[in-house]
N, CA, C and O atoms as CSV, one atom per row, in Angstrom:
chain,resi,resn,atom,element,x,y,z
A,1,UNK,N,N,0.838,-1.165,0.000
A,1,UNK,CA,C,0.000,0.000,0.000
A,1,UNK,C,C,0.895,1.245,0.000
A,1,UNK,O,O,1.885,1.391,0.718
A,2,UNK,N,N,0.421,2.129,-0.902
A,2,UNK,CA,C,1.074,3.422,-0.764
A,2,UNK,C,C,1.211,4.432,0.865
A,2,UNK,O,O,0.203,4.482,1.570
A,3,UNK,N,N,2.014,4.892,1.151
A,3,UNK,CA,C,2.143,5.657,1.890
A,3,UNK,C,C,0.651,6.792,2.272
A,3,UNK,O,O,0.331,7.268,3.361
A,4,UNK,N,N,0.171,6.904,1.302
A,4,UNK,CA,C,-1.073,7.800,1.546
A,4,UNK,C,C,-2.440,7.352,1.319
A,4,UNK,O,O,-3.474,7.943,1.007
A,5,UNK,N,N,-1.996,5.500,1.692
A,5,UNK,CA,C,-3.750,4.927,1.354
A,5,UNK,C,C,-4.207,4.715,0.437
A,5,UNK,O,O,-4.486,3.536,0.221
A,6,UNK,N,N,-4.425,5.412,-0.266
A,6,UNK,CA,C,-5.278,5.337,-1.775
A,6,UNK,C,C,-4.722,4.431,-2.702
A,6,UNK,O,O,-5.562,4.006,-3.495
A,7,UNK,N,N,-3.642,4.021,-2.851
A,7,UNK,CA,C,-3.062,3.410,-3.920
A,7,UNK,C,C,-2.616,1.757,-3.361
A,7,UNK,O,O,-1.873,1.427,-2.436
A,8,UNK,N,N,-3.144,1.195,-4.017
A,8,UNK,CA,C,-2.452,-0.748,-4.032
A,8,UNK,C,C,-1.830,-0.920,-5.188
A,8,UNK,O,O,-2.261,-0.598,-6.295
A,9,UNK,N,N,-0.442,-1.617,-4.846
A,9,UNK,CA,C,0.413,-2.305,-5.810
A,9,UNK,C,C,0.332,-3.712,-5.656
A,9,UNK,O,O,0.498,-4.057,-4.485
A,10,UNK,N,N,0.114,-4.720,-6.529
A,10,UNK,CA,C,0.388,-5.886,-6.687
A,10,UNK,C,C,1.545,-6.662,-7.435
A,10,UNK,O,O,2.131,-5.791,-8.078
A,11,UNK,N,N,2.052,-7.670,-7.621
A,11,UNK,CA,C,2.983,-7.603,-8.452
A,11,UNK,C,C,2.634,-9.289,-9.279
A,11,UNK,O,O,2.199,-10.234,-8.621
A,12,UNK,N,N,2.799,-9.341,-10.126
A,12,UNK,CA,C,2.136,-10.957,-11.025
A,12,UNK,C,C,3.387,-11.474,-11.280
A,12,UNK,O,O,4.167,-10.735,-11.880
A,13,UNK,N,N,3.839,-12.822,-10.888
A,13,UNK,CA,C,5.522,-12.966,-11.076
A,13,UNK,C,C,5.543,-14.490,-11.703
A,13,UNK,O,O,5.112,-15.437,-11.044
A,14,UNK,N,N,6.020,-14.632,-12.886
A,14,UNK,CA,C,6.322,-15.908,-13.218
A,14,UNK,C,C,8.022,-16.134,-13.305
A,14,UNK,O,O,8.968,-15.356,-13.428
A,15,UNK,N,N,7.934,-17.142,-13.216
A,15,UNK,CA,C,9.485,-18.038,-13.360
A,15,UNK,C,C,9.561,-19.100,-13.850
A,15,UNK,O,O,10.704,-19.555,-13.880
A,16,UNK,N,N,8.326,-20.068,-14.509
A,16,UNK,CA,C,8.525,-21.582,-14.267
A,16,UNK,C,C,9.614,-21.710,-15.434
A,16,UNK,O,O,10.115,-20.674,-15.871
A,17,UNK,N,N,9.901,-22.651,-15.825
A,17,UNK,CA,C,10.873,-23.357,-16.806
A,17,UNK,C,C,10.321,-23.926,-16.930
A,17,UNK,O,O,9.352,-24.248,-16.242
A,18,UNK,N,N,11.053,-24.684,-18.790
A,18,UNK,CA,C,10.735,-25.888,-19.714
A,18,UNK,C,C,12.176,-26.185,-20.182
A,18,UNK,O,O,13.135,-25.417,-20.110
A,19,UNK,N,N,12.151,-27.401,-20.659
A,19,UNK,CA,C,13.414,-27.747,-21.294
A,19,UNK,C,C,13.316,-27.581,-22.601
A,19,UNK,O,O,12.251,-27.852,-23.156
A,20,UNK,N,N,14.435,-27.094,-23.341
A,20,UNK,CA,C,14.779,-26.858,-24.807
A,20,UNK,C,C,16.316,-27.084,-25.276
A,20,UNK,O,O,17.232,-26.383,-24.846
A,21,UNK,N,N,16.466,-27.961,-26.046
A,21,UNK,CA,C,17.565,-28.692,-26.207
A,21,UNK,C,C,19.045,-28.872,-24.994
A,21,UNK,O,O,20.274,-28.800,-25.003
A,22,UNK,N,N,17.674,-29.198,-23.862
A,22,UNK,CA,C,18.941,-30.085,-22.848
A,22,UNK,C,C,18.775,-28.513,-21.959
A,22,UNK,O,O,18.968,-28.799,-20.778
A,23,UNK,N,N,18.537,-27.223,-22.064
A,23,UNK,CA,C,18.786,-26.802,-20.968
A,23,UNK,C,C,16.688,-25.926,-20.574
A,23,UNK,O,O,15.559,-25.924,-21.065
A,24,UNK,N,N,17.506,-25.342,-19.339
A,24,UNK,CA,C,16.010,-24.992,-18.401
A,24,UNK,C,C,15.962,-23.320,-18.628
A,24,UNK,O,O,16.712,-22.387,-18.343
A,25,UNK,N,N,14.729,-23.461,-19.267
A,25,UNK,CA,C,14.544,-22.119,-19.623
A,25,UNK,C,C,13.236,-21.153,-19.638
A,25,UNK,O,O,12.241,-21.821,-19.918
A,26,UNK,N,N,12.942,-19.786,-19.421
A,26,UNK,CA,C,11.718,-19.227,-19.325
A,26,UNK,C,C,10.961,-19.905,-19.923
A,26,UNK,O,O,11.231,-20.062,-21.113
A,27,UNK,N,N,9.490,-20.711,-19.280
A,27,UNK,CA,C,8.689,-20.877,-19.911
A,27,UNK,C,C,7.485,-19.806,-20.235
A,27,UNK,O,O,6.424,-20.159,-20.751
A,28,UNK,N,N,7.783,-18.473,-19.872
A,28,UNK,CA,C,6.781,-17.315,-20.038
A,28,UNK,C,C,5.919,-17.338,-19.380
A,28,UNK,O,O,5.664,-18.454,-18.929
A,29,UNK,N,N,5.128,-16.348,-19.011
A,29,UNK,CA,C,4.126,-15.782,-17.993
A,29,UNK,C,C,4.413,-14.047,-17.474
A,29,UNK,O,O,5.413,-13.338,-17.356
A,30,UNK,N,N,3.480,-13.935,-17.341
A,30,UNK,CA,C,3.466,-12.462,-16.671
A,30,UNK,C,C,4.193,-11.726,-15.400
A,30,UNK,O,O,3.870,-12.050,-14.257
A,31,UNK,N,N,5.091,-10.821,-15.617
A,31,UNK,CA,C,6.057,-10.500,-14.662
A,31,UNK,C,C,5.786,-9.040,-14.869
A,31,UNK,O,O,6.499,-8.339,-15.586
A,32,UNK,N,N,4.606,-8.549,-14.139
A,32,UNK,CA,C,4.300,-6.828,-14.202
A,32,UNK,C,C,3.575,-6.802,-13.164
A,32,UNK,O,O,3.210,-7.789,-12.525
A,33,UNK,N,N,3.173,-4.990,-12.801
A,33,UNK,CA,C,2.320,-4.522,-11.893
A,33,UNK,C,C,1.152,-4.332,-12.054
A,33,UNK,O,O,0.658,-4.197,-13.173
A,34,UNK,N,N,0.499,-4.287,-10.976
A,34,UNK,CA,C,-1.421,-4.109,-10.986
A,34,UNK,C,C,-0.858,-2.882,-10.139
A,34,UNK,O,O,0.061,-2.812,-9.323
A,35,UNK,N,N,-1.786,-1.906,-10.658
A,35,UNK,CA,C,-1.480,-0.292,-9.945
A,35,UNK,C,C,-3.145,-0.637,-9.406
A,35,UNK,O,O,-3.863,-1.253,-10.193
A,36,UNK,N,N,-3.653,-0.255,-8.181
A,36,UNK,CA,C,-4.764,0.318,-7.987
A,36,UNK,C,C,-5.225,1.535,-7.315
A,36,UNK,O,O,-4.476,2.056,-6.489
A,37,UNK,N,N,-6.268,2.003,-7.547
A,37,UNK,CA,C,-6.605,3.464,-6.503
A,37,UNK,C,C,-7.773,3.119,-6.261
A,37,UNK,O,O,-8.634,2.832,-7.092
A,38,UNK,N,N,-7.939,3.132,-4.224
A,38,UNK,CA,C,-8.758,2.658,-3.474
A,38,UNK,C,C,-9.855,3.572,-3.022
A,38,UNK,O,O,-9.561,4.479,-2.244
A,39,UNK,N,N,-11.072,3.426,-3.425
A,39,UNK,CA,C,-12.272,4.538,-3.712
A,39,UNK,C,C,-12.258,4.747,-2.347
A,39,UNK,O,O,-12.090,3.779,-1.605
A,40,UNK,N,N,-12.430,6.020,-1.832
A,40,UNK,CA,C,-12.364,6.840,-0.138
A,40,UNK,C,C,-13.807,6.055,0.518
A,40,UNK,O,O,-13.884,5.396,1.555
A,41,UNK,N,N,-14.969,6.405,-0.552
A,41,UNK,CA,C,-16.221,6.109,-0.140
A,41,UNK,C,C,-16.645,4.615,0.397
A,41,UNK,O,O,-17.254,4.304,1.421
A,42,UNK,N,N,-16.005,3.647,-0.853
A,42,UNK,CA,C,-16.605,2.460,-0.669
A,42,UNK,C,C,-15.146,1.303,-0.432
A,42,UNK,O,O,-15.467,0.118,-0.346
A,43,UNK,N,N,-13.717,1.605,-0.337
A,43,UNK,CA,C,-12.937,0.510,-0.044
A,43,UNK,C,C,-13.012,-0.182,-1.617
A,43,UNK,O,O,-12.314,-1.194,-1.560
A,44,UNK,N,N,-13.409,-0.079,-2.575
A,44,UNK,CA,C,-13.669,-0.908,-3.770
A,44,UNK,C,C,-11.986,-0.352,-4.493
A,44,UNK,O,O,-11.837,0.810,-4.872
A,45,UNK,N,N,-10.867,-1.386,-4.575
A,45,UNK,CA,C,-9.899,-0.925,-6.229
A,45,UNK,C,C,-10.806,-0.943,-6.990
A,45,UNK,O,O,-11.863,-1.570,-7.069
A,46,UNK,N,N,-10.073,0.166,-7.833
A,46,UNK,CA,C,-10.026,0.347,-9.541
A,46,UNK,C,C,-9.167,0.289,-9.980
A,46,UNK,O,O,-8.251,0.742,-9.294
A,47,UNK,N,N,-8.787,-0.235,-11.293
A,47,UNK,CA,C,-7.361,-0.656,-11.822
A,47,UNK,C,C,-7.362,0.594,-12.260
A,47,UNK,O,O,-8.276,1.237,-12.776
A,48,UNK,N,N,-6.059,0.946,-11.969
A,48,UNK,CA,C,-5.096,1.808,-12.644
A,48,UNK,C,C,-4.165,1.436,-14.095
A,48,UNK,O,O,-4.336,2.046,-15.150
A,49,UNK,N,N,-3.519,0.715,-13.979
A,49,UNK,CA,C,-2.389,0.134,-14.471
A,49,UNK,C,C,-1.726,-1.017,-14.560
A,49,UNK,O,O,-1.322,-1.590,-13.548
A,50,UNK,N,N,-1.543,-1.479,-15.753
A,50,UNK,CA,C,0.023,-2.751,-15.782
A,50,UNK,C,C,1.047,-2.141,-16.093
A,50,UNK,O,O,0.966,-1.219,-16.904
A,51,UNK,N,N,2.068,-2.445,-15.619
A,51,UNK,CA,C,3.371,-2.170,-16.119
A,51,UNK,C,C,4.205,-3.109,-15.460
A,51,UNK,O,O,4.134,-3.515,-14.300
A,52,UNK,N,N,5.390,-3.535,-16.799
A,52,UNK,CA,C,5.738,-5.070,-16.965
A,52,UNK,C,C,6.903,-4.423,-15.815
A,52,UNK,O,O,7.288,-3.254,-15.788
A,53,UNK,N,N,7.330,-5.534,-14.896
A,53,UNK,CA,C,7.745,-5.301,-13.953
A,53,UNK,C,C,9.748,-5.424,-14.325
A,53,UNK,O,O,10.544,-5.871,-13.499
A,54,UNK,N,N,10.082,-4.983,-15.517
A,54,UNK,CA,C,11.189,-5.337,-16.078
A,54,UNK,C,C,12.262,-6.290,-15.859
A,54,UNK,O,O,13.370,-5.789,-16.051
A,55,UNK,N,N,12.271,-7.623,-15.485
A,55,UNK,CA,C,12.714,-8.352,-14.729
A,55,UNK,C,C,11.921,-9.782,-14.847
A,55,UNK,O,O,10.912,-9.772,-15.551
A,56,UNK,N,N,12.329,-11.110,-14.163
A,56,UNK,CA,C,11.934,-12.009,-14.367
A,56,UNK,C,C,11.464,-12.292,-12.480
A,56,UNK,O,O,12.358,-12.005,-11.684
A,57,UNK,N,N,10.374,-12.726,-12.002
A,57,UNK,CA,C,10.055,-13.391,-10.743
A,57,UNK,C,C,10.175,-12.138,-9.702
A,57,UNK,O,O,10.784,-12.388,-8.663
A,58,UNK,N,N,9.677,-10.861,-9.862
A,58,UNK,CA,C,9.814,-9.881,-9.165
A,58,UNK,C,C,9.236,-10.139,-7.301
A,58,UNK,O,O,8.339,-9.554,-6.694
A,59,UNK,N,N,10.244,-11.307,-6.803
A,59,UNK,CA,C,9.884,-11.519,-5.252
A,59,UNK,C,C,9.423,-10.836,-4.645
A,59,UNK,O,O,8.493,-11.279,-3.971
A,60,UNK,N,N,9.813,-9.181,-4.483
A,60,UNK,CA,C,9.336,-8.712,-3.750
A,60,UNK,C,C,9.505,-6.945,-3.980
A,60,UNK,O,O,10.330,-6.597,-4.825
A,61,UNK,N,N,8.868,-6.054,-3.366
A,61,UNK,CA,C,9.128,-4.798,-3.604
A,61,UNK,C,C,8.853,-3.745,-2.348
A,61,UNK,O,O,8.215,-3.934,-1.313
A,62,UNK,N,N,9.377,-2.882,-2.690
A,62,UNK,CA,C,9.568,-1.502,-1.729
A,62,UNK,C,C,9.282,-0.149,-2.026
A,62,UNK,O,O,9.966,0.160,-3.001
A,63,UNK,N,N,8.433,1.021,-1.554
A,63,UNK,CA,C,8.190,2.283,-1.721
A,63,UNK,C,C,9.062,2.524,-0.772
A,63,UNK,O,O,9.417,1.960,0.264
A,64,UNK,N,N,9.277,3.286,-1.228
A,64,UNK,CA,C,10.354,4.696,0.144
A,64,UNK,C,C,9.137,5.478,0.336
A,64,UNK,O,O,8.141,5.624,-0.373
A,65,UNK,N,N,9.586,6.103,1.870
A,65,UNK,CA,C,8.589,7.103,2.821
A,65,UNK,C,C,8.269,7.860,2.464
A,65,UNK,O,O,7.270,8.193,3.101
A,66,UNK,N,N,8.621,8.958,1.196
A,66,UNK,CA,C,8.188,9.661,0.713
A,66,UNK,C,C,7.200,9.424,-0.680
A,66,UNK,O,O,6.703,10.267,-1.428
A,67,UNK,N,N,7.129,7.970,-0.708
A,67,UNK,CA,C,5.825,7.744,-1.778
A,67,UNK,C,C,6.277,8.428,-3.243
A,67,UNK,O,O,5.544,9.350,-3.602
A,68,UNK,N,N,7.003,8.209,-3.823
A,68,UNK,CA,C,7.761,8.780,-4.735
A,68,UNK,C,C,8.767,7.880,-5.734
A,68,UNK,O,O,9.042,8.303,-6.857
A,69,UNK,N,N,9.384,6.383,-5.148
A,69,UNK,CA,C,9.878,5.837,-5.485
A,69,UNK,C,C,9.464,4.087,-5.261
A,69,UNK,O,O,9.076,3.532,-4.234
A,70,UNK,N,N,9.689,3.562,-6.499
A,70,UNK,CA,C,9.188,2.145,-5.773
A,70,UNK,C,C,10.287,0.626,-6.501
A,70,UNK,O,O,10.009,0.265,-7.645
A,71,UNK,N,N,11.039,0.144,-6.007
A,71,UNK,CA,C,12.026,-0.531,-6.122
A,71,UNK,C,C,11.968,-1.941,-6.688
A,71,UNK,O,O,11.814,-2.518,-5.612
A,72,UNK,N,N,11.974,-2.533,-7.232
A,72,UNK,CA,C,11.464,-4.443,-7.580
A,72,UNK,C,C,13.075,-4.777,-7.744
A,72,UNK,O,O,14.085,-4.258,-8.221
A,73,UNK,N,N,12.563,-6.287,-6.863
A,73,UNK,CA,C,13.932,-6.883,-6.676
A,73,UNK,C,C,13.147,-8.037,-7.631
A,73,UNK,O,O,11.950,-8.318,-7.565
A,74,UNK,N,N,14.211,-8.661,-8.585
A,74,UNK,CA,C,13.724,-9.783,-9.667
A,74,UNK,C,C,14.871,-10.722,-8.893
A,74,UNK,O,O,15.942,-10.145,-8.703
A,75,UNK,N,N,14.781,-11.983,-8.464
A,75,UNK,CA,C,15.143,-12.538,-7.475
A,75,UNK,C,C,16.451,-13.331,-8.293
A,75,UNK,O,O,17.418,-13.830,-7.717
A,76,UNK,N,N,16.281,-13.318,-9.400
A,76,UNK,CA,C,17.297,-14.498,-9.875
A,76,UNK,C,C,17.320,-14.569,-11.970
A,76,UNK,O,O,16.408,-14.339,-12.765
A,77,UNK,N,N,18.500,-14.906,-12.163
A,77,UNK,CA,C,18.752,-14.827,-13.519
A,77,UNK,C,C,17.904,-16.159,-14.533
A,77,UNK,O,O,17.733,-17.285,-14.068
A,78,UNK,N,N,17.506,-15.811,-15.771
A,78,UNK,CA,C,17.023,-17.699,-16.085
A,78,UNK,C,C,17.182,-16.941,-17.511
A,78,UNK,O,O,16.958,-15.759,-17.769
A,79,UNK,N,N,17.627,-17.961,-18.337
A,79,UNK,CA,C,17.978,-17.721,-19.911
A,79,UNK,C,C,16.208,-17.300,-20.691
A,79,UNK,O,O,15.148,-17.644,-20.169
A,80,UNK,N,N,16.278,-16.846,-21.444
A,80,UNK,CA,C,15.271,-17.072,-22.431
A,80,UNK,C,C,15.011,-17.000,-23.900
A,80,UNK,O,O,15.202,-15.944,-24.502
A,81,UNK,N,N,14.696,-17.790,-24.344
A,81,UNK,CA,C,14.382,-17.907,-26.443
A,81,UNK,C,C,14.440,-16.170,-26.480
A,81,UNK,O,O,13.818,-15.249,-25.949
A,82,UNK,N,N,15.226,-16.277,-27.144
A,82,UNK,CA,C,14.832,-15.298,-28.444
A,82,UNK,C,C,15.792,-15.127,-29.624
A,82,UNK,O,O,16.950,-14.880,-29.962
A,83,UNK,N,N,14.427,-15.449,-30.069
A,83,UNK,CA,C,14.572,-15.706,-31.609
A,83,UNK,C,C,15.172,-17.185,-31.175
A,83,UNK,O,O,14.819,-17.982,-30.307
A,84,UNK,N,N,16.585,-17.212,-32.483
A,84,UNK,CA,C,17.145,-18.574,-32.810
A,84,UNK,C,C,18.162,-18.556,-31.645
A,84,UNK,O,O,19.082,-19.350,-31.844
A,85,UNK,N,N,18.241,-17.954,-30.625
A,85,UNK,CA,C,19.121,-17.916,-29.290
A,85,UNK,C,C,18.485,-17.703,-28.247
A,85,UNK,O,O,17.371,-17.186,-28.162
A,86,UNK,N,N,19.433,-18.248,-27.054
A,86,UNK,CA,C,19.085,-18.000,-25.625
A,86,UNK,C,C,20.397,-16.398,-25.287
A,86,UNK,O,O,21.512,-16.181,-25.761
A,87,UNK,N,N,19.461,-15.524,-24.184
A,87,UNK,CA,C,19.293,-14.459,-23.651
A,87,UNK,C,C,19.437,-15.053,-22.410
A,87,UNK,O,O,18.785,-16.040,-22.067
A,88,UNK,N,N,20.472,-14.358,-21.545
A,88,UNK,CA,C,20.067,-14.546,-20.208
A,88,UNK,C,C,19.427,-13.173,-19.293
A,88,UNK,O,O,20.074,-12.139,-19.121
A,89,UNK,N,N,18.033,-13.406,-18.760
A,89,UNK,CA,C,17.998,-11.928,-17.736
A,89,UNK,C,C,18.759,-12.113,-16.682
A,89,UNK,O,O,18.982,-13.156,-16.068
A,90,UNK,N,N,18.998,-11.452,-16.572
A,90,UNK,CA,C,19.960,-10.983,-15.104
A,90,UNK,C,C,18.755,-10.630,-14.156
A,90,UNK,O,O,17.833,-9.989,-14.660
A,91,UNK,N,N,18.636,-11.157,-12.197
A,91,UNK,CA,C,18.471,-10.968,-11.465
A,91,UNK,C,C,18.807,-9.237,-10.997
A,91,UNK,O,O,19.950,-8.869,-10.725
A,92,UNK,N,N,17.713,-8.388,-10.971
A,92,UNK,CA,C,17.678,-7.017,-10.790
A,92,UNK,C,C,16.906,-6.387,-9.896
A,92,UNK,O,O,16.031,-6.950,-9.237
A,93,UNK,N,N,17.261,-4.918,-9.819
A,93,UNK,CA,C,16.270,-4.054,-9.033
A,93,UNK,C,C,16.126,-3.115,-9.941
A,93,UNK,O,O,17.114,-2.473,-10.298
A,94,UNK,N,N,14.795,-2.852,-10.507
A,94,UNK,CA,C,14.178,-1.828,-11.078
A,94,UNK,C,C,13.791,-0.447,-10.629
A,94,UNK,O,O,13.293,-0.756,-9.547
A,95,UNK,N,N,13.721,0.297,-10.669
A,95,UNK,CA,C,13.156,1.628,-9.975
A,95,UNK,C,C,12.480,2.153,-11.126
A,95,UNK,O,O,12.927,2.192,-12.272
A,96,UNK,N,N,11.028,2.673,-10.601
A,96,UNK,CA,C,10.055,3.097,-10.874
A,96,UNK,C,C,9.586,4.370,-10.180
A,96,UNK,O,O,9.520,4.264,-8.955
A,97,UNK,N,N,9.171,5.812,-10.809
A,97,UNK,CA,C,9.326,6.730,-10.315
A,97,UNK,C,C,7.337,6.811,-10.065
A,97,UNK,O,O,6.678,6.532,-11.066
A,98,UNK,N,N,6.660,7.134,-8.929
A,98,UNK,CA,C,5.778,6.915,-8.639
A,98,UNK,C,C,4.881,8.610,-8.917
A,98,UNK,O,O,5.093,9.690,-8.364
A,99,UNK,N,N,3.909,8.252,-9.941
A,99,UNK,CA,C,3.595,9.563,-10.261
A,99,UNK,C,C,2.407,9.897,-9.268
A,99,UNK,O,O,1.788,9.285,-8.397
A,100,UNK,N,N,2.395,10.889,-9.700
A,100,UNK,CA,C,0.864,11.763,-8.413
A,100,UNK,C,C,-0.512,10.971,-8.661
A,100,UNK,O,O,-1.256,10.819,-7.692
A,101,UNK,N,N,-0.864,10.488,-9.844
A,101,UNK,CA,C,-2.132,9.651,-9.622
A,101,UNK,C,C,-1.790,8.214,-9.478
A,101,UNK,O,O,-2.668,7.370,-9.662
A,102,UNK,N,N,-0.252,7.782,-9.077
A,102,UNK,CA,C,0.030,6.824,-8.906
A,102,UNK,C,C,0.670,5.665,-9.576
A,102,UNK,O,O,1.292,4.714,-9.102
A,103,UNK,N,N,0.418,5.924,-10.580
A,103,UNK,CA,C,0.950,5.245,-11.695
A,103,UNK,C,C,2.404,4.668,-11.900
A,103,UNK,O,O,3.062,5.686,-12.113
A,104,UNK,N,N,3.148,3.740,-11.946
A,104,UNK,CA,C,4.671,3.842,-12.234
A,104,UNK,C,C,5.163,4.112,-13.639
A,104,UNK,O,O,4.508,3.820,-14.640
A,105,UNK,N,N,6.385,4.702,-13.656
A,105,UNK,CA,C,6.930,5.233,-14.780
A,105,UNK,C,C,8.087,4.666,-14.882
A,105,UNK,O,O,8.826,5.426,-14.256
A,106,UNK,N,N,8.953,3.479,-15.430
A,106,UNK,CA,C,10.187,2.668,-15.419
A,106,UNK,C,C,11.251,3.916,-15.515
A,106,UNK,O,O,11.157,4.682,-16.475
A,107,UNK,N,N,12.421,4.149,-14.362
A,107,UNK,CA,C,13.381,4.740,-14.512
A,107,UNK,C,C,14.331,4.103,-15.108
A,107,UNK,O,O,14.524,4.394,-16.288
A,108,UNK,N,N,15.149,3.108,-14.500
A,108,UNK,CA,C,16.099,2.836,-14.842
A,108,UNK,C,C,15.930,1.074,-14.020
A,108,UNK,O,O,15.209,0.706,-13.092
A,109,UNK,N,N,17.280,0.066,-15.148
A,109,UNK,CA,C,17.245,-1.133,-14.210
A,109,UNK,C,C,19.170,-1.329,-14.117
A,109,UNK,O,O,20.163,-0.977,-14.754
A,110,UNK,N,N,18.793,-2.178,-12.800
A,110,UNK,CA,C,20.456,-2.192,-11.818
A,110,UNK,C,C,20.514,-3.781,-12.351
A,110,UNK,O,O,19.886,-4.531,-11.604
A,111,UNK,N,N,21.021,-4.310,-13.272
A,111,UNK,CA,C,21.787,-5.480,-12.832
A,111,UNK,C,C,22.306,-6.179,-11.458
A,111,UNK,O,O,22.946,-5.431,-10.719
A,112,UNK,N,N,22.101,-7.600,-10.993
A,112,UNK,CA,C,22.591,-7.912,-9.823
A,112,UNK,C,C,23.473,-9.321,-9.983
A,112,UNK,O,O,22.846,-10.380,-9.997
A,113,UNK,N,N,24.469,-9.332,-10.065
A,113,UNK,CA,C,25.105,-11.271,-9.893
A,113,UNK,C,C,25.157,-11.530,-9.088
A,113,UNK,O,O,25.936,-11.130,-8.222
A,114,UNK,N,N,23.998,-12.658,-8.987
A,114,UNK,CA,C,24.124,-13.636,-7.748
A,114,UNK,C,C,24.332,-14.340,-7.845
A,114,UNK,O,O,24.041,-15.087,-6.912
A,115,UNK,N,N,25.162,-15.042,-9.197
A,115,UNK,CA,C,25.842,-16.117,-9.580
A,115,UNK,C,C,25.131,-17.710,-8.898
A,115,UNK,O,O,24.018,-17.389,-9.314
A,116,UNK,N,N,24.920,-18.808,-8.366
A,116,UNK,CA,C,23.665,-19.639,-8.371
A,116,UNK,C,C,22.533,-19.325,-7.251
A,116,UNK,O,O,21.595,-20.110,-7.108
A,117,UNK,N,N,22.639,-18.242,-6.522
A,117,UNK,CA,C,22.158,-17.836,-5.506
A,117,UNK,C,C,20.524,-16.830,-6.033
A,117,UNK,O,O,20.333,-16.437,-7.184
A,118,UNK,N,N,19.698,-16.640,-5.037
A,118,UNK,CA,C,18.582,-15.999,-5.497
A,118,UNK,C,C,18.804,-14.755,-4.243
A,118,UNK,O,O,19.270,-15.003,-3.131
A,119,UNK,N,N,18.358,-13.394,-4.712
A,119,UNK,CA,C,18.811,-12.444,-4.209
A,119,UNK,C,C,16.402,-12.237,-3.578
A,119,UNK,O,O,15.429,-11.605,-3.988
A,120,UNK,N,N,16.751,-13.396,-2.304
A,120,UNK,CA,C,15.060,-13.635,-1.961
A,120,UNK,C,C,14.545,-12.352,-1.242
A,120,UNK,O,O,13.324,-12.194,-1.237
A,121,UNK,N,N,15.263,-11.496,-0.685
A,121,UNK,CA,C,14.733,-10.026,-0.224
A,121,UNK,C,C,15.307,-8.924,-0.180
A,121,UNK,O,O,16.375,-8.782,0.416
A,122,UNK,N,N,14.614,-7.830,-0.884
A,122,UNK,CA,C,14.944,-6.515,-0.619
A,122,UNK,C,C,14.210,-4.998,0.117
A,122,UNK,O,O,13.057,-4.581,0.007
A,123,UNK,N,N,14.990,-4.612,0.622
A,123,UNK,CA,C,14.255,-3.214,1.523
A,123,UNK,C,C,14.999,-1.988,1.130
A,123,UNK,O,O,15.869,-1.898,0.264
A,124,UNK,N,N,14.535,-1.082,1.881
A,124,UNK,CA,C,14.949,0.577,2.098
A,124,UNK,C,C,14.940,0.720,3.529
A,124,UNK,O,O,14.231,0.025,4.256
A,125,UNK,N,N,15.812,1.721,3.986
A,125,UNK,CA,C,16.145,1.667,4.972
A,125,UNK,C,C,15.990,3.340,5.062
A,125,UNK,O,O,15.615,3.625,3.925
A,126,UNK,N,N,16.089,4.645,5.857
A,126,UNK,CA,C,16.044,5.926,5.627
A,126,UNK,C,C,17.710,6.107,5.982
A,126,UNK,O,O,18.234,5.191,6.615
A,127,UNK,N,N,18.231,6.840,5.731
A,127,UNK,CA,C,20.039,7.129,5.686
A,127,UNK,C,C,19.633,8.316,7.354
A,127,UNK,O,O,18.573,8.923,7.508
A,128,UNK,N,N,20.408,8.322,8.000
A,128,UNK,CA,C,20.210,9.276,9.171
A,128,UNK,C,C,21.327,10.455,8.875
A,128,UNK,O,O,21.439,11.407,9.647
């Protein structure tokens, strides 16, 4: 939930694998956000928004206190088809700049190597 109530983020995360000539690879599915804004009167979401969560298995995520920024950690790297080759995504943190009706806007994405490891949680902390 957003800092000021009104707004729910969800996040839709696939990862599974299939095999394709001997190795384990994206079998596809949806890896984006459900934006919602929560009616004052009646508690009812309304969708706002998808936006693909740039990343593969987005475990988990974080707003900072000022409701302004919102972080996705993609937990782990897995190859995927494309085209006549395999692609590997890289395990990342995305940042998404959180607009006034709520919406996310993709800033920028951080690469992470966690080499066979899954990077299973991330936070914000305030700097003193």
């Amino acid at each position: 939930m957003h800092p000021n109530g009104r707004l729910v983020y969800a996040v839709n995360r696939a990862s599974t694998t299939t095999e394709l000539e001997g190795k384990r690879v994206f079998a596809g599915g949806e890896n984006n956000f459900a934006v919602y804004s929560i009616d004052p009167t009646t508690g009812e979401p309304g969708l706002l928004q998808h936006v693909d969560s740039r990343g593969i298995h987005c475990r988990t995520f974080h707003i900072d206190p000022s409701g302004r920024l919102l972080v996705a950690a993609h937990i782990m790297p897995l190859p995927v088809k494309d085209g006549a080759t395999l692609r590997i995504v890289p395990a990342s943190l995305a940042v998404f700049r959180i607009d006034g009706d709520g919406r996310l806007d993709f800033v920028r994405k951080y690469d992470v190597d966690v080499g066979d490891k899954t990077m299973f949680w991330m936070g914000m902390v305030p700097l003193q």
